[in-house]
C-alpha positions in Angstrom: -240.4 153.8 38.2 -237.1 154.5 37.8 -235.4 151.1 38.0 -237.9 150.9 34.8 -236.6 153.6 33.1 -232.9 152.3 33.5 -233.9 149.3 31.9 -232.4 148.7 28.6 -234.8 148.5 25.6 -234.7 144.8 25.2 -235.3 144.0 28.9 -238.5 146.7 28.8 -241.3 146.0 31.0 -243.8 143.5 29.3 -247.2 144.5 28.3 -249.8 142.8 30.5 -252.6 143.3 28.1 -250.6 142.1 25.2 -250.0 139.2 26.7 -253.6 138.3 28.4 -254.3 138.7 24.8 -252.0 136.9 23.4 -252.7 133.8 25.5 -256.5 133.9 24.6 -255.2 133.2 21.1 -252.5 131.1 21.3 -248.6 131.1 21.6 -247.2 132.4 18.0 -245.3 129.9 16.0 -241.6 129.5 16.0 -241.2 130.1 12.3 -243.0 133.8 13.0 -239.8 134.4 14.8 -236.8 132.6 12.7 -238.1 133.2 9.5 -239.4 131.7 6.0 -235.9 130.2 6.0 -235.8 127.7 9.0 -236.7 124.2 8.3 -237.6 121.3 11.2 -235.6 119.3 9.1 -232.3 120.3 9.1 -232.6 121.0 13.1 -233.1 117.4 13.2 -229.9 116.7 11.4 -228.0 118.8 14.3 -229.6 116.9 17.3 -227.5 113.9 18.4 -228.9 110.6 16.9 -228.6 107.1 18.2 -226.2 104.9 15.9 -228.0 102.6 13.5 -226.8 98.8 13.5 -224.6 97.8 11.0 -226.4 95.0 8.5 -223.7 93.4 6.3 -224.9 92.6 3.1 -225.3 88.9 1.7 -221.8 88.2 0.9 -221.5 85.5 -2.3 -217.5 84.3 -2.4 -216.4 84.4 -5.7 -218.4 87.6 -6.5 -218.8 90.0 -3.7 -215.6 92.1 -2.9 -214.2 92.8 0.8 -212.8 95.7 1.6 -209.7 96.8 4.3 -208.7 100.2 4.5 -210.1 101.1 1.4 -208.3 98.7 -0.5 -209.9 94.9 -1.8 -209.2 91.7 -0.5 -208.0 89.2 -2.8 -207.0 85.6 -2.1 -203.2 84.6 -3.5 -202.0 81.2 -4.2 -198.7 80.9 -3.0 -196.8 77.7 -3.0 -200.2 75.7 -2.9 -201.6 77.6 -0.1 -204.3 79.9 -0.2 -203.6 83.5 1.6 -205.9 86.6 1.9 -204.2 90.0 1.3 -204.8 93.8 0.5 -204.9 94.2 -3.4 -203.1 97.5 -4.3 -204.3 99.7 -7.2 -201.0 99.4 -9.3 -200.3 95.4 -8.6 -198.9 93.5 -11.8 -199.4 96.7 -14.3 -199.7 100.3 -14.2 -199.2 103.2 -16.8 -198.8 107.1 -16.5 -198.5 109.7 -19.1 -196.9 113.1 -19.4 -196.2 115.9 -22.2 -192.8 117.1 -24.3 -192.5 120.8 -24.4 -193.6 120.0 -28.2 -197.4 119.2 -27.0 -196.9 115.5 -27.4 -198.2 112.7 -25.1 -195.7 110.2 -23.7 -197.5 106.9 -22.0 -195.1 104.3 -20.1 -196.5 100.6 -19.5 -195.0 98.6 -16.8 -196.0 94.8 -16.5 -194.4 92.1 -13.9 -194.3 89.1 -16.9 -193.2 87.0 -14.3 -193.7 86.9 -10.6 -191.6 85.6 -8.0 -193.0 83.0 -6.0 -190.8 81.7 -3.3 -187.2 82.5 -1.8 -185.0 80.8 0.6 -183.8 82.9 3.6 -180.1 83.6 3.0 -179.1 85.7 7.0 -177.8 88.6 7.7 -174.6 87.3 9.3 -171.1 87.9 8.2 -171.1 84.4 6.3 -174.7 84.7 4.6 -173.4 85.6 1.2 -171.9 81.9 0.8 -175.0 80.2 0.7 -177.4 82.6 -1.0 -180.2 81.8 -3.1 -181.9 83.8 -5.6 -185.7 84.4 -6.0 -187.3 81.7 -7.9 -188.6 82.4 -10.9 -186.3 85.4 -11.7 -188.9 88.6 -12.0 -189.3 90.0 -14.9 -190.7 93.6 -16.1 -191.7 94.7 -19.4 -192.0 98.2 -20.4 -193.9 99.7 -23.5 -193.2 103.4 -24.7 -196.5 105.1 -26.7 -196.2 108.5 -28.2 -199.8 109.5 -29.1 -200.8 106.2 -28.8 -198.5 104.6 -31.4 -196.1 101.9 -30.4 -192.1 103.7 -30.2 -190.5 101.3 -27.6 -187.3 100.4 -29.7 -187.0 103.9 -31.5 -187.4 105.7 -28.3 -184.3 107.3 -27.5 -183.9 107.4 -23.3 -182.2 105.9 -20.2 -184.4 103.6 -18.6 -183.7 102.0 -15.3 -185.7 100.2 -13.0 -185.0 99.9 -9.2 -186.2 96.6 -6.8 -187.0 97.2 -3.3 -189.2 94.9 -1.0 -192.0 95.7 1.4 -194.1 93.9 3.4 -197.3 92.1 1.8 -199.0 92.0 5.2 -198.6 95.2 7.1 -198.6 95.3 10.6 -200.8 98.1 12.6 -198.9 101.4 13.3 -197.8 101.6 16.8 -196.2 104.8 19.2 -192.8 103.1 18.3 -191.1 104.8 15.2 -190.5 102.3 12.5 -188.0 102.6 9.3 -190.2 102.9 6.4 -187.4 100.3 4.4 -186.6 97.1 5.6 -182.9 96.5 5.3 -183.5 92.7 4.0 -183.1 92.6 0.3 -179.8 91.4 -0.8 -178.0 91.2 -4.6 -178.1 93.4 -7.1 -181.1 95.7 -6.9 -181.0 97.6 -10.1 -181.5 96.8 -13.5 -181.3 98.3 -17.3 -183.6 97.7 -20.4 -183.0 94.8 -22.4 -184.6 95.4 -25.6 -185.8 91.6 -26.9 -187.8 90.5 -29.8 -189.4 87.6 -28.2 -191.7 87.3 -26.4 -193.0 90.2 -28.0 -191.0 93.5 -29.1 -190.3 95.8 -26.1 -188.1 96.4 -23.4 -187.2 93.9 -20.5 -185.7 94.5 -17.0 -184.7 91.1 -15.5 -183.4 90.6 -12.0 -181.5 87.2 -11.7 -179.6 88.2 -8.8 -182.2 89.2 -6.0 -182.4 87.4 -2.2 -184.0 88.2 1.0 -182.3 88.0 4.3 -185.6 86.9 6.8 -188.8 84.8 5.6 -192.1 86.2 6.0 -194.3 87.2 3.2 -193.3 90.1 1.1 -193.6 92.3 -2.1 -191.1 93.6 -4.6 -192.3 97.2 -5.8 -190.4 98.5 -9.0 -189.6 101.8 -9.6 -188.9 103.5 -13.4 -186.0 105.9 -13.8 -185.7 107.9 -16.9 -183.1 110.0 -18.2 -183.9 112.6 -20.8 -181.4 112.7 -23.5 -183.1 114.7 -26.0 -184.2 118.7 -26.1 -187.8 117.4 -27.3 -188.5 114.8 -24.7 -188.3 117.2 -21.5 -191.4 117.6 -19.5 -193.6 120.7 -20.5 -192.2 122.6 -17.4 -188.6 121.7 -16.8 -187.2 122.2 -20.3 -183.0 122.0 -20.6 -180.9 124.8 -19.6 -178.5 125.9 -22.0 -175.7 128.1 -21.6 -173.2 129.7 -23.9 -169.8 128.2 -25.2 -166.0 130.8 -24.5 -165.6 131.9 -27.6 -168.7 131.0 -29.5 -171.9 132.2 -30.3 -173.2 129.1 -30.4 -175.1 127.8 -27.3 -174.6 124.4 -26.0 -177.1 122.0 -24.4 -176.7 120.5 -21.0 -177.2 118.2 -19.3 -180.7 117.9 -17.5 -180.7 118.1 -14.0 -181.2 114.7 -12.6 -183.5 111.6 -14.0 -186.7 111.6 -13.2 -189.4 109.1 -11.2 -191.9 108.4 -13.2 -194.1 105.5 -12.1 -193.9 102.4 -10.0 -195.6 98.6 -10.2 -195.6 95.9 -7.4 -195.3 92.6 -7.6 -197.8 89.7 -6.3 -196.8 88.3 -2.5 -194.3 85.3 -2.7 -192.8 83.7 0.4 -189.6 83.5 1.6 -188.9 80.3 3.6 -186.0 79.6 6.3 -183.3 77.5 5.1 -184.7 73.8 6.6 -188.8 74.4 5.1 -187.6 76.1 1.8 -189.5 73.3 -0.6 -186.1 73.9 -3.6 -186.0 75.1 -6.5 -188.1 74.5 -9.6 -187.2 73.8 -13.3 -186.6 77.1 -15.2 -190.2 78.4 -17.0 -190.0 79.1 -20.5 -189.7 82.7 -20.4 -186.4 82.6 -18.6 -185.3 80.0 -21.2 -186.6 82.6 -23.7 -185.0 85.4 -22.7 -181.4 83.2 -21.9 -181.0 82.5 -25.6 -181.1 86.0 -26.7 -178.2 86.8 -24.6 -179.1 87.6 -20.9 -177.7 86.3 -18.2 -180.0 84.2 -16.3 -179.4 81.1 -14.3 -181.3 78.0 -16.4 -181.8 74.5 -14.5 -183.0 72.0 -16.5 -183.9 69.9 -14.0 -185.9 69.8 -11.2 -184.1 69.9 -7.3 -187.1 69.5 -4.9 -185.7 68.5 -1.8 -186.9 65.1 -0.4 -188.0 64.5 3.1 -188.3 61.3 4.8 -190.5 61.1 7.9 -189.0 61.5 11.1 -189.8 59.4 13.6 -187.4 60.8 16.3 -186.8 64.0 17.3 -187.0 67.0 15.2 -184.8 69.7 14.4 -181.0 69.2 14.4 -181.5 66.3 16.9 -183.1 64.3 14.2 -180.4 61.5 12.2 -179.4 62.8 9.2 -180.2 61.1 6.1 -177.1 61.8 3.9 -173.3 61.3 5.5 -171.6 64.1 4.2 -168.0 62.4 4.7 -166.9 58.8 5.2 -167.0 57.6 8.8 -164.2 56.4 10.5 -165.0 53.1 11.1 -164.9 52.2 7.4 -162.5 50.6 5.5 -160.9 52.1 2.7 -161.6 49.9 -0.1 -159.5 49.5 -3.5 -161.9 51.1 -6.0 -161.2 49.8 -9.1 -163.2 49.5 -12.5 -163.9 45.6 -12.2 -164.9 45.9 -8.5 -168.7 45.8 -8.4 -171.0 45.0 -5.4 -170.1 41.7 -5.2 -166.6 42.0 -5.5 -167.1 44.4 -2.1 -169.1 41.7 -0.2 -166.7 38.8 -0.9 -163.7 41.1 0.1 -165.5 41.4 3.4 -166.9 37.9 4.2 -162.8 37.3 3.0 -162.0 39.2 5.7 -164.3 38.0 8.3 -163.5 34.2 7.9 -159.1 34.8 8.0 -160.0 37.0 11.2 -158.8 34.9 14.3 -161.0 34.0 17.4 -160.8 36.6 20.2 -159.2 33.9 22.8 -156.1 33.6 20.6 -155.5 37.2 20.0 -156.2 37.2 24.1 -153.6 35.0 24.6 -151.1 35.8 21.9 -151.2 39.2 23.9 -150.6 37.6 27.8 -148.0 35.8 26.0 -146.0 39.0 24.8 -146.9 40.6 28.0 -144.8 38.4 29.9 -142.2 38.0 27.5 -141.7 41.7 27.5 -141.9 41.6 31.8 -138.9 39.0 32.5 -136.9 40.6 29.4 -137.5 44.0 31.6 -136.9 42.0 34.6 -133.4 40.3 33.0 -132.4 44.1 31.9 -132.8 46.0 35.6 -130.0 43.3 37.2 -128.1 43.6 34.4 -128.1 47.4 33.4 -130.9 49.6 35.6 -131.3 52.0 32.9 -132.4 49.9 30.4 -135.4 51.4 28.4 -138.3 49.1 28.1 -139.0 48.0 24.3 -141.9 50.4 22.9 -145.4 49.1 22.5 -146.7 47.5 19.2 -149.8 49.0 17.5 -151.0 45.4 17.3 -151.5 45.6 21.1 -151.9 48.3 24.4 -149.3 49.6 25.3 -148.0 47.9 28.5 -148.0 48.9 32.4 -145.4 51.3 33.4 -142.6 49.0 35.6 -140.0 50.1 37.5 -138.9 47.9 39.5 -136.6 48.8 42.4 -132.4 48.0 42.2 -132.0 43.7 43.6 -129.6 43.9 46.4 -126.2 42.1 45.3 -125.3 39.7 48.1 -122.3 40.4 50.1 -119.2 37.9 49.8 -116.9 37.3 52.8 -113.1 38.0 51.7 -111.9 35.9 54.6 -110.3 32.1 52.9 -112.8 29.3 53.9 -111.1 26.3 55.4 -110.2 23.6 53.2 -112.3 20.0 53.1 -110.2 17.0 53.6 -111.0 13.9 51.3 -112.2 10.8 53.1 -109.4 8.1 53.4 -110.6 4.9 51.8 -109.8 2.3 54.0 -107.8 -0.5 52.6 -109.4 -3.5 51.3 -108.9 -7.1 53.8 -107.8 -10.2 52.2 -110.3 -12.8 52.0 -109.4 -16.1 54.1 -108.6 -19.0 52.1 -111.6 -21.3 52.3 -110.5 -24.7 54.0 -109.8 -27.6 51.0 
């Protein structure tokens, strides 16, 4: 009894006969005891479920969209070759808007009019600016200005400047390495002011002819617009121009707003950039380039086309493989008298000339044994004579000779003593003949 009475009121001793009775009936339900509110449903939604197998949808090319990272797959063309890449939101075009502190509605169009296609690797050694080659086609941006929706590029007074910079068209995954968010690869010169042009239609052009890429890979050039406001009017609705006053004067003085302003950005399509020995050349300038050359920008025009041709190699590859063009002339050439009547037959007779006064390779054998040992006994005749003689110097008509030296010839020795005189013989004198008997 009294552990019972020390018993809080929750843990109260249970009435039997409640609960005999209780049974009889049946156990209450569990929305007596949660309430009106609780719903089998949603406890359903809390207990774990087993995943559900993903069913792809019937996927029709040409009209059903993937999707990577939340972003569409498109397939790009590049130099021929097909390539599947992430489509960004603000490829080729984009526009953004803002308001003056006057309550109007300024909208900026950015277009890429022409995309780059294809670049040659140029290095990142010390000698890589000798042999750099731009982008091919040149890009080109166009910008439209509309004030409440009305067309006010060329009376729009501003600073406009657009800024290049290169990123990757196919990113690689993230990994626990920390990467540079710019790649250090685009070479030339990276910025560029409006042009405003009448053709090919009336607005404002940014044109780089001067851009390269130090490694190949695939990549995209993303374009950022910088204005600067010039004009009390034209200020955003919430950074409006300081003004301070003048020494002396009551007169305030505007000045100048605080920095230029970021105000949109537009990517390029993916173009490739080749290494020096797969770059396929360059192509003939497009019209637009042309275009925009005649009314006075500096672009680079080539008339005609330089594809480089490759013949097949048989060989080896690489550097081991024969070249096909010889750079200089070779050594074993003869320098010929170029003149304006030699032709090509004029050459060939010259060298069949040539061949046929050439002598036989016994005589010029023997014409050189023959000097040889002229110049030997005329070396031999000079040591007895004077032993410091210097030996005539070779010919270029022949090799030069053996070194000979021979050794001093011992003089013979000659006895002072008189040598005995030889006596003549004595003729003996000539007998008379006997007289023959008569």
């Amino acid at each position: 009894m009294d552990s019972a009475q020390n018993l809080p009121e929750k843990l109260s001793p249970v009435d039997t006969s409640t609960t005999t009775r209780d049974s009889d009936q049946g156990l209450p339900a569990l929305k007596d005891y949660l309430g009106h509110e609780f719903d089998i449903n949603n406890l359903r939604q809390i207990l774990p479920q087993k995943p559900r197998p993903f069913i792809p949808g019937l996927f029709v090319p040409g009209i059903s969209v993937l999707y990577l990272d939340g972003l569409p797959i498109r397939t790009y063309n590049i130099c021929g070759i097909s390539y599947n890449m992430q489509q960004p939101p603000n490829e080729t075009r984009s526009s953004v808007s803002r308001f003056t502190i006057d309550r109007r509605c300024i909208k900026y169009s950015l277009e890429v009019v022409q995309q780059p296609e294809k670049a040659r690797a140029c290095g990142s050694g010390p000698r890589s600016s000798n042999d750099r080659r731009p982008v091919d086609p040149p890009p080109v941006v166009e910008l439209k200005v509309f004030i409440n929706d009305v067309d006010t590029t060329m009376q729009y007074d501003a600073t406009f400047m657009l800024y290049a910079s290169l990123e990757v068209a196919r990113p690689i995954a993230g990994g626990k390495m920390h990467v540079p968010p710019a790649i250090p690869v685009l070479a030339g010169v990276t910025i560029a002011s409006a042009a405003y042009l009448e053709k090919p239609k009336r607005a404002a052009y940014f044109i780089f002819p001067d851009l390269s890429v130090r490694h190949e890979g695939w990549y995209r050039l993303r374009f950022s617009l910088f204005e600067g406001v010039k004009h009390d009017q034209d200020a955003d609705i919430g950074k409006p121009f300081n003004r301070t006053e003048r020494d002396g004067d009551n007169l305030t003085a505007p000045v100048r707003h605080e920095g230029v302003f970021n105000r949109m950005e537009v990517l390029s399509t993916p173009f490739q950039v080749y290494s020096a020995k797969k770059f396929p050349g360059l192509n003939q300038s497009t019209a637009l380039s042309m275009m925009v050359a005649d009314q006075g920008c500096r672009v680079r025009i080539r008339r005609d086309v330089r594809q480089r041709k490759r013949r097949q190699k048989s060989g080896g590859e690489g550097d081991d493989a024969p070249s096909s063009y010889q750079g200089t002339p070779q050594p074993t050439y003869r320098n010929l008298d170029h003149s304006r009547s030699v032709s090509r037959n004029s050459i060939g007779t010259q060298h069949e000339n040539e061949l046929q006064n050439r002598d036989p390779a016994e005589a010029l054998w023997a014409r050189q044994d023959a000097a040889m040992r002229a110049r030997l006994l005329a070396s031999n005749h000079s040591s007895i004579a004077a032993p410091s003689a210097v030996l005539p110097s070779p010919t270029t008509s022949m090799p030069p000779p053996p070194v000979y030296n021979p050794a001093p010839a011992r003089r013979p020795s000659f006895d002072n003593r008189p040598k005995p005189m030889l006596t003549m013989p004595i003729p003996r004198p000539s007998q008379p003949s006997s007289a023959l008997p008569n």
